[in-house]
N, C-alpha and C positions, 0 to 999 in steps of 0.2 A: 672442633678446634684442632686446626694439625701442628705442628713442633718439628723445629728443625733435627735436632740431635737423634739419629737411630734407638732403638734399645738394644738392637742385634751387635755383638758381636762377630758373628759369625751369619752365614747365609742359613735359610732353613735347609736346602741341600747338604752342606759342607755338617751341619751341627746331625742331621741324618745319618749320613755316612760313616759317621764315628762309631755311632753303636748300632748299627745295624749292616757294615759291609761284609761283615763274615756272613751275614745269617743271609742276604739276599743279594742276588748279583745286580751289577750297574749296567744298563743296558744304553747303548747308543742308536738315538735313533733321530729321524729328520724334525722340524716343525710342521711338517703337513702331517705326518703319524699323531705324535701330539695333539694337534686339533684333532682328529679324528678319532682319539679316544676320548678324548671329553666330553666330544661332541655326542659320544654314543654312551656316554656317560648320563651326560646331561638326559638326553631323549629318553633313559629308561624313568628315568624320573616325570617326564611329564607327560611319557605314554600310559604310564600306570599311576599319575597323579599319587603320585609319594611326599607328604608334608616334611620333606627333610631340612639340613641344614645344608648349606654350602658356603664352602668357602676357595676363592678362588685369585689369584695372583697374575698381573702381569707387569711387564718391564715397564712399558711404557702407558699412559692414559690411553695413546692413540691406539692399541691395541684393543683395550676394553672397546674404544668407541663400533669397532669393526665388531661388537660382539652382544655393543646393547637391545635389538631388538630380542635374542634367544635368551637376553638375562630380566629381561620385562615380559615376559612371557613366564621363567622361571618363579619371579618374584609373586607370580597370585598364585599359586602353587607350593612353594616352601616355606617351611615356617621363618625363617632368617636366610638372606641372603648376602655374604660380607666378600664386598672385593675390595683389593689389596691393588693399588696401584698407585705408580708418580702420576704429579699434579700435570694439567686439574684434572679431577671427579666433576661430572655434573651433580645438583644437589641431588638428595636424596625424596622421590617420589611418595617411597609409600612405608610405611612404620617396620617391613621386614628387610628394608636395605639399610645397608652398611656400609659405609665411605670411607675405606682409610687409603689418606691421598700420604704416598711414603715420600719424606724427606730426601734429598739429595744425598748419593752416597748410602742409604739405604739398602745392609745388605739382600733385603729382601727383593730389591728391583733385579738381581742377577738371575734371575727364574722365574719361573714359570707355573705353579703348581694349582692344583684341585682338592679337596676333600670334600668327601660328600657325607656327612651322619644321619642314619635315619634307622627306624626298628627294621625294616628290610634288608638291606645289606649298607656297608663301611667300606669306603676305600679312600688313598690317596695317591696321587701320581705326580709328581715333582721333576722336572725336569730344568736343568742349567746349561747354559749358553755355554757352547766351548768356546767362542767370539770366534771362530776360523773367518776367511773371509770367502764368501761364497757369490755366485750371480745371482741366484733367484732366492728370493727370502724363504721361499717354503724351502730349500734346500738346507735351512740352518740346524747347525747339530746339537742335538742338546745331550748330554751325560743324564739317565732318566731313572727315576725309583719308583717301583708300582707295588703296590701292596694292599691287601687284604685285612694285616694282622691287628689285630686290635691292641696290644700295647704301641705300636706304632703308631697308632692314629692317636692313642689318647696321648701318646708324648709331643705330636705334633700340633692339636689343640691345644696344650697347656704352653707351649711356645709361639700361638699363634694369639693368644688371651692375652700375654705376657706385652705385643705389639698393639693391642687394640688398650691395654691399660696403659699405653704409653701417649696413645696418641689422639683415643676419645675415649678418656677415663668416664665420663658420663655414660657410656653405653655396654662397660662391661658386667655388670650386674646383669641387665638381662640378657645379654650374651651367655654368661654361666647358668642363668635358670633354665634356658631352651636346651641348653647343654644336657640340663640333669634330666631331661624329661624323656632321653635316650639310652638305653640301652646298649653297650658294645655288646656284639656276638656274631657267628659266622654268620653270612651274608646268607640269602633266602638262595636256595639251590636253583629256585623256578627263576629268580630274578637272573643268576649267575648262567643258567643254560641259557635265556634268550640274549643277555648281553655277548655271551663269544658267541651265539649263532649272527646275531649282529655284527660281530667285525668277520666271523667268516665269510659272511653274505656279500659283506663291502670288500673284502679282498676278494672274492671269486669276481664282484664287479671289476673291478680295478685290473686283473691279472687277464681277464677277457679285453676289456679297454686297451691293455698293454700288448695284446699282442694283434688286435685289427690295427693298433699304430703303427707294431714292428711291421707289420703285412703290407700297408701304405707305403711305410719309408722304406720299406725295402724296394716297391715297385718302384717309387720315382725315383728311387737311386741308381736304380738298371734305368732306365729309362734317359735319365739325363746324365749316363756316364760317371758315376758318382762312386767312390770309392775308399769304405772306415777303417780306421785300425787303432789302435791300444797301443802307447810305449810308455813301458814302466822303467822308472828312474830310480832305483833303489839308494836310500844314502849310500850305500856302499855295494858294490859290486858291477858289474857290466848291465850296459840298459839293453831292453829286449821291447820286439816287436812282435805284439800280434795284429795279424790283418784278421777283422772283424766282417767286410762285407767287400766281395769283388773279386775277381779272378786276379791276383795281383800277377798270379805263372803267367797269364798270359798276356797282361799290360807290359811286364819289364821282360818278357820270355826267359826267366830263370822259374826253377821249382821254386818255392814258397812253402814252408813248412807252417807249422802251427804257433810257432813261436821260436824268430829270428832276433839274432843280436844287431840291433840296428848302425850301431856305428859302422862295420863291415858293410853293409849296403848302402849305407852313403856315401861314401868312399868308391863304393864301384859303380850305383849309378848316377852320379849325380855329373851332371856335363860339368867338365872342369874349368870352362871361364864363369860357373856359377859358384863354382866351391866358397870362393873366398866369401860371396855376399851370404851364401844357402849359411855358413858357419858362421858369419859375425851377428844375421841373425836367430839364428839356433842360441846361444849365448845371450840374446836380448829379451827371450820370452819372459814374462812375467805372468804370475800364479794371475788364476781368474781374469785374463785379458785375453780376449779376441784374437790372435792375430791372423792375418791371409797373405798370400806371398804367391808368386808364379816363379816355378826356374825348371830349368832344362833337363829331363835325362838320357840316357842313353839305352837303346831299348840292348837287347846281345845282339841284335843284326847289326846293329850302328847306326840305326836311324832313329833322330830326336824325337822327344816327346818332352811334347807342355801341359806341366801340372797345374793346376791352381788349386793350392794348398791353406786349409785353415784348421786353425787347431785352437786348444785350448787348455792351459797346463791347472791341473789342481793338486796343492799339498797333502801328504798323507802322513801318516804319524812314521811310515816306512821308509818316505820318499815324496816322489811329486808320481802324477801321471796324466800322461797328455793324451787328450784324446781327438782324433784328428778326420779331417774328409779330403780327397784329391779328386778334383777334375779331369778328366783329360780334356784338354780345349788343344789340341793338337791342330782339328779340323779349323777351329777358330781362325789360327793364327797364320794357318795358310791359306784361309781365307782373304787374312788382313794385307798375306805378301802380293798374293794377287791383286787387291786392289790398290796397294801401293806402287805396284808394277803398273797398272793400268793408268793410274795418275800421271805417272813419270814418264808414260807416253805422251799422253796425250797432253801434259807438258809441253814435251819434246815435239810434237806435232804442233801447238800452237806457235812454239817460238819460230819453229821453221816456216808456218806460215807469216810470221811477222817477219823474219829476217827476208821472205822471197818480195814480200809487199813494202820494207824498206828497200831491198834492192832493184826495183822494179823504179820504183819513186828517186832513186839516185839516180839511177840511171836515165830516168823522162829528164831530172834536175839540169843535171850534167851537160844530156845533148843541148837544151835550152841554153844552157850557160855559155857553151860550144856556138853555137848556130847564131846568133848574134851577132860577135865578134868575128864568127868569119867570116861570115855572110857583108860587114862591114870591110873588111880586108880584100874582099876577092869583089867589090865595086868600087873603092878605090885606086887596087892595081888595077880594074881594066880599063878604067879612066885613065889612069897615067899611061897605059897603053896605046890607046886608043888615043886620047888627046893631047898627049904630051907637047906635040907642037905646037898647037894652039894655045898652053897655057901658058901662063904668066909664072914667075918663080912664086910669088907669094900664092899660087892657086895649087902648086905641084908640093910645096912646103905644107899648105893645109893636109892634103890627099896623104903625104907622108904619117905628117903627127896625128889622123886617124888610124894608120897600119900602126904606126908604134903604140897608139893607145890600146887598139886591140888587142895587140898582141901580150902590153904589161897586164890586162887585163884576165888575159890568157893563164899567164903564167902564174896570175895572184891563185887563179881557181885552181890550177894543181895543184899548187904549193898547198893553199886551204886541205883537198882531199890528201893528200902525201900522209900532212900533219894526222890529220885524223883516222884514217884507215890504219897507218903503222902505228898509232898509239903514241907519239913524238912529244907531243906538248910538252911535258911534265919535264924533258928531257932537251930541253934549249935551255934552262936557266933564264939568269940574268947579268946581262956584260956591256954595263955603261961607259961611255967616251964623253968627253965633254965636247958639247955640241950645241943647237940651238933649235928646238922643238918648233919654231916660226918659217926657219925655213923647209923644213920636211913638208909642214901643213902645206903651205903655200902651192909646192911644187905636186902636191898631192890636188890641190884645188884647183888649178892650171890644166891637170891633166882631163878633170872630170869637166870640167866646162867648154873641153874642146874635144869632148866624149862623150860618156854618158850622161852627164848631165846639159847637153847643150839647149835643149830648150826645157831650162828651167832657170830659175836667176837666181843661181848660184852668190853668196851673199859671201865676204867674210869679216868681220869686223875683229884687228887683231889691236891690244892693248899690251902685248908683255914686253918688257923688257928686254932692250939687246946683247944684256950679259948672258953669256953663256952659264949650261948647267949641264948636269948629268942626264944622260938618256941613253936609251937603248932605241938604236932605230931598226934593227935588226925586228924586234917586237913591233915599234911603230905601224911596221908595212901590214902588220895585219890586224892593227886596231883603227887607226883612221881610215883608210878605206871601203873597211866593212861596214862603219858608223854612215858612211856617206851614200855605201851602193845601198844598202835600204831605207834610206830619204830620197833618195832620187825612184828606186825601183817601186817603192809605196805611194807616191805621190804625182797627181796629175801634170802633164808637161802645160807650163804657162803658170804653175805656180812658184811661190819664194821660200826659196831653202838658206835659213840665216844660221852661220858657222861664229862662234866665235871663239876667240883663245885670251884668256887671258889667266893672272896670278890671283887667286885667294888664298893669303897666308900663306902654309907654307908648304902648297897645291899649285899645281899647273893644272887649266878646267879647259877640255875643246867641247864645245857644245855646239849638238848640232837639231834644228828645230824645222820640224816639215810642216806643212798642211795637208798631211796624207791620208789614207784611211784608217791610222789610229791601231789601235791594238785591245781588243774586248777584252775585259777586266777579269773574266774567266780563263784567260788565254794565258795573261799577264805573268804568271809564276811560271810559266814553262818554256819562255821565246829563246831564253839559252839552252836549251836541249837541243842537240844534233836531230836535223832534218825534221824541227817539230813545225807546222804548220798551222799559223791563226786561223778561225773558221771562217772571218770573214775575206781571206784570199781569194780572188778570181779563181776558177778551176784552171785558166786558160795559164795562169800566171806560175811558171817554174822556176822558182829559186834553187840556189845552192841548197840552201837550210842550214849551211856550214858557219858563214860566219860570225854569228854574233857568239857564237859556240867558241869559236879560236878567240876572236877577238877577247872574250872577256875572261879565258887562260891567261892569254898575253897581259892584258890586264895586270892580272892578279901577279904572275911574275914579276911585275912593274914594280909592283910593290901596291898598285892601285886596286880603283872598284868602279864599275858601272851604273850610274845610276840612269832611271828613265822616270817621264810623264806621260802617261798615252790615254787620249782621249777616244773613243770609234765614232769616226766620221768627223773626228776635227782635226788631228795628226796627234804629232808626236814628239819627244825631247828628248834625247838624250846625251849623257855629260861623263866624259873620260876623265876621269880624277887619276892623278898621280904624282906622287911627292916630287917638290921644287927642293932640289940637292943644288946649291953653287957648286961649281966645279973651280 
């Protein structure tokens, strides 16, 4: 039956150390030591099958659980076997086990301890948690009492009977009779030689173990550049460096004593656009954390070097002390420049490749855009050369408003490249006069039906209003005709291209609709890009690639937006939206 309320006022450590810290010193030692004297504690007992007593304590249940196969082994072996631990205990097996599961707050959970009683030898070893905070758990420190003396052990049983009548009153009666069936006295000499021959045996393993490790890590540490060192942070005084593993003379090429004042060397070599981050985090390190870091120094020739730095600070009753490894990844990182440099070429080599095969492609565009129109210009003049007599005035008026078409036609395609080469667009604004968007269209559709669009049946069906509004015709010139030349330039001659203009609210709409080859739906997001080409284009077929590019700046200067419908292999629609301002 266990009970919440402790008996203990005090821990069995703390109530030890009262009357016995004159007579035996407090030793500090890790919890891997501690298992390993128990452990060889334990083993003399079940190498020489000694029907003893044990009694035995840990903080936590989970600890026992790590420990019950060696205590079920014990248990056919000793005469009583009593462990002390917080909840839960698994039940009890066999009539020589002991359960006492300690209540919360339990000063006995702060420790650790053993006692062994038997006609052979006596001992106990108690060890307490200094709670520091540490990485590895066997690394935990415990403040430790080891003793042989027999008024010790009998005052630490009569305080340990004291908790077992607290908390299974039912079991201490025979607890005290297995007690009495023992004798205190010094320990059997034969048992005490093979016990230190036993932990000398384990430390010569361990000290052999420790140094084919050092042997390892010291080769991979040459090996991969690797380089240790020690800085001790006293509460009070100047922190010092000792280099542990590595030529540091000839890393940083200054001498390296045995023990250097570190602030003074980071100071001198630490590159100084790192200083600021290398100090704020020097200042950030926290006890028992990891940290890794890269920064710069400066070797005494003046050329850089890259560390990559990890350290690791732990508290001492003196101070703290960090203990740390540096890389040189020097080779790394000029490794990294080099292929960063290599990138940024061949960057630099694609774009020039793209900029020669856009220039390439303006330039086929261009003469195309050229060769048309003049090609139209120079068989009109030598018609009106050649047959001027013979023509009629309405036949020499035609041959004219061909030369004038080609030629505004001319002028639109510079104007477009001007815009676009010098960067212009952004840089026209917007500067509306009151005026009448009907007749611009018109005279813009007049031009193309007795132009480029002559065999095709140029439609326009116009609904707006004859009041005047605000507009910008300056912008106009380069959105309605762009709208027109790729309906007429996408679309078979003998087909109907339907224009219309009219008011939606409080919108002016020119809509212009082809039966062209359409525009693939993959294509779709990219036809306003400068000089981008659908893939279903003819090879044969050279545009500008400019206009729908200017036009739908001007646009947007308008105040407007472009919208389209493009079906491939059925045509096309598209609709100049731009705010109806009365003037």
């Amino acid at each position: 039956m266990s009970k919440s309320a402790s008996s203990l006022q005090h821990s069995l450590f703390d109530m030890l150390r009262q009357h016995i810290s004159t007579e035996l010193p407090i030793v500090r030692c890790t919890k891997s030591i501690l298992v390993h004297l128990s452990h060889t504690l334990e083993d003399t007992i079940l190498k020489n099958k000694i029907p003893a007593m044990l009694f035995t304590g840990f903080q936590e249940s989970s600890h026992w659980r790590e420990e019950a196969h060696r205590y079920a082994e014990l248990t056919h072996i000793a005469l009583q076997v009593c462990v002390f631990a917080g909840k839960p205990l698994p039940p009890e097996s066999h009539a020589q086990q002991l359960h006492i599961e300690l209540a919360e707050g339990d000063p006995l959970r702060q420790e650790w301890f053993l006692l062994i009683l038997s006609d052979s030898f006596s001992v106990l070893l108690c060890g307490q948690d200094t709670l520091q905070q540490v990485s590895i758990e066997a690394d935990r420190q415990f403040d430790t009492i080891w003793t042989f003396d027999r008024a010790h052990i009998a005052q630490t049983l009569d305080i340990l009977e004291r908790v077992v009548a607290h908390y299974r009153p039912e079991r201490l009666a025979q607890l005290q009779q297995a007690r009495q069936t023992y004798t205190l006295h010094s320990p059997d000499e034969k048992l005490l030689s093979q016990f230190v021959m036993d932990v000398l045996s384990h430390e010569n393993i361990l000290n052999h173990e420790i140094r084919e490790q050092a042997l390892l890590l010291q080769t991979i540490m040459k090996h991969v550049g690797l380089y240790a060192y020690i800085i001790e942070i006293p509460n009070e005084g100047e922190r010092t460096m000792r280099p542990i593993f590595g030529d540091f003379s000839a890393l940083f090429g200054y001498p390296f004593g045995k023990e250097e004042k570190v602030d003074y060397w980071f100071d001198k070599l630490v590159h100084p656009e790192d200083k600021a981050r290398f100090y704020a985090q020097q200042k950030a390190l926290m006890p028992n954390i990891i940290a890794s870091n890269t920064y710069r120094y400066i070797h005494r020739d003046g050329h850089v070097i890259w560390l990559q730095v990890m350290s690791q600070t732990v508290s001492t009753p003196e101070g703290m002390i960090r203990y740390g490894t540096a890389m040189d990844v020097t080779p790394l990182y000029h490794a990294q420049e080099v292929e960063r440099e290599k990138r940024r070429l061949e960057q630099a080599l694609e774009h020039e490749k793209e900029v020669n095969a856009t220039r390439t492609y303006f330039m086929n565009s261009v003469m195309h855009e050229f060769r048309n129109p003049l090609a139209s210009i120079l068989l009109a003049s030598e018609m009106l050369q050649r047959y001027k007599d013979r023509m009629s005035d309405e036949e020499k008026d035609k041959r004219l408003r061909i030369i004038q078409t080609q030629i505004i036609q001319l002028r639109d395609t510079l104007d477009d490249m001007a815009l676009i080469m010098n960067n212009q667009m952004s840089q026209m604004g917007f500067h509306p006069i009151s005026d009448h968007i009907r007749r611009y269209v018109n005279d813009v559709i007049n031009r193309f039906r007795d132009g480029r669009a002559m065999y095709h049946q140029l439609i326009l069906e116009d609904t707006l209003s004859s009041e005047p509004h605000l507009i910008d015709t300056r912008l106009l010139k380069y959105i309605i005709p762009a709208i027109l030349r790729n309906a007429v330039d996408y679309s078979a001659q003998g087909t109907t291209i339907l224009c219309r203009l009219f008011r939606d609210g409080n919108t002016i709409v020119f809509s212009v609709k082809d039966e062209g080859i359409g525009i693939p739906i993959d294509d779709q997001p990219h036809i306003f890009e400068p000089l981008f080409r659908a893939k279903n284009v003819p090879p044969a077929h050279h545009g500008g690639g400019l206009g729908l590019t200017v036009a739908q700046e001007c646009v947007q200067l308008h105040g407007g937006r472009i919208e389209f419908h493009s079906q491939e292999g059925i045509g096309s629609e598209f609709r100049v939206i731009i705010p109806y301002v009365p003037s």
